[in-house]
Each structure stands twice: as structure tokens, then as C-alpha cells.
N, C-alpha and C positions, 0 to 999 in steps of 0.2 A: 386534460392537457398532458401531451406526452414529455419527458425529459429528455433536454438534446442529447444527441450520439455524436462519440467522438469518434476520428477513424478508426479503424481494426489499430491493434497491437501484436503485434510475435513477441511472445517469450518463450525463452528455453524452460526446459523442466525444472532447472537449479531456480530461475527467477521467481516460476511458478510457485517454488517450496519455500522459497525467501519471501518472497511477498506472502503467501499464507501464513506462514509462522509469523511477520508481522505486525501482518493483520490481526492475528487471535491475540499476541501481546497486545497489540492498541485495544483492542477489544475489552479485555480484562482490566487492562489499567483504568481505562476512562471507566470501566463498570464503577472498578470498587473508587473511584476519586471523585463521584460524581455523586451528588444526591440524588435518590430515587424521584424520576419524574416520567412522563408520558416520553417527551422528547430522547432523554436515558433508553427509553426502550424501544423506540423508532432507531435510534444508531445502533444498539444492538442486533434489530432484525436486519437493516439493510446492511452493516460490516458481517455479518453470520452468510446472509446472501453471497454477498461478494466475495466468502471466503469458498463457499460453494462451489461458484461460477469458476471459481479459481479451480478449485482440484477437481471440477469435471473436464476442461478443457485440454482437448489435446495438445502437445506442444506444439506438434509440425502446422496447426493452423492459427488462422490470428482470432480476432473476437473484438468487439465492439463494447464500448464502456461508457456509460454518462459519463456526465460531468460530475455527477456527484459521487460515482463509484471510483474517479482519477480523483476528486479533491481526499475520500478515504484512503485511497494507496501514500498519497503527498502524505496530507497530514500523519499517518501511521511510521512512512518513512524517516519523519523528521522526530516525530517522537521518538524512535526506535532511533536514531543515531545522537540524540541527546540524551536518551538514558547512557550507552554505550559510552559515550564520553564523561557521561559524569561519576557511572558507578564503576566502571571497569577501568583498573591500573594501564596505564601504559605499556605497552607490550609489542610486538612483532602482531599477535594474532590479534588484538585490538586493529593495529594498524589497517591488517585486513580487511577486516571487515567494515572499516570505515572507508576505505577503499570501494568497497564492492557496493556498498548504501550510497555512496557518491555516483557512482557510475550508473548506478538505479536511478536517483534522482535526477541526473541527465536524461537517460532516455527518456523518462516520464513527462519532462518539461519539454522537452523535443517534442514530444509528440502532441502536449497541451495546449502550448502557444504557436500559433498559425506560423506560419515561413510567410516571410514578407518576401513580394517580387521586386 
């Protein structure tokens, strides 16, 4: 049985290299906070995938993604902007970047949750 596809997505290079580096953070984190299991190492290989997919694709075109490849960006982006908040002071360039993980988790959610007519 195959897993649903979601529409294409366009990201620029910058989203490309943010959602990568994310990703490999969620990746590591949940490695080492996780007890060694089967399941442990099934979200390894398909976040390793997806981090793949991610740096082969060109920018100028879109790309197609389960659902369980968007619920790993979600879940990694919300990780990654709660570490951000809790360990990193208050600042200008914090700001930022929670700025920019905001504006990520928009489009993602845009794109995940169907447009009602």
C-alpha cells in the first residue's frame, strides 16, 4: 500500500538549507533522547531520507512529499523553535529566527491542510 502524496512544494535554497539543518537537528535529538528501538531506527532512516530528498532537489522546481515526510518537517520545525526559545537568550537575532520558523510553519500548514471552497 502506497503512502498518500501531498501537492508539490516550491522552496527557495535558504528554506532548503533550513529545513535540512532542522531536520538533522530533530534527527540527533530524538536519536540521543530516545531509547534504542526498531521504531528509533525507522525515523532515522526515513528523517536521513528526507534530508536527502531535501539537498538533491533543485530549488527552481517543486517536489511531492507524504504525509509522513510533512508531519517530519512539522514535528522538527516545532522542535527546533522550542529548543530556540528555551535555550537561546532573548535577542534581535533570536527574534529572527523565530520569525523565519514562524513563516515556515505557515507555509507548511498552508500547504497540509486542504483550502476549503
Amino acid at each position: 500500500m502506497e503512502e498518500k502524496v501531498k501537492p508539490a512544494i516550491q522552496l527557495s535554497f535558504n528554506e532548503l538549507c533550513a529545513f535540512s539543518a532542522i531536520l538533522q537537528y530533530y534527527e540527533r535529538y530524538t536519536w540521543n533522547a530516545t531509547a534504542p528501538s526498531a521504531k528509533r531506527s525507522q525515523r532515522f532512516l526515513e528523517v536521513y531520507a528526507l534530508i536527502v530528498k531535501l539537498a538533491l532537489l533543485p530549488s527552481e522546481k517543486a517536489t511531492t512529499l507524504t504525509v509522513s515526510e510533512f508531519g517530519y518537517l512539522k514535528t522538527a520545525l516545532d522542535l527546533f523553535i522550542s529548543q530556540v526559545v528555551n535555550i537561546i537568550s532573548a535577542s534581535e537575532s533570536r527574534t529572527g529566527i523565530l520569525v523565519s520558523c514562524t513563516q515556515l510553519q505557515a507555509y507548511i500548514d498552508s500547504v497540509i491542510i486542504p483550502k476549503q471552497s
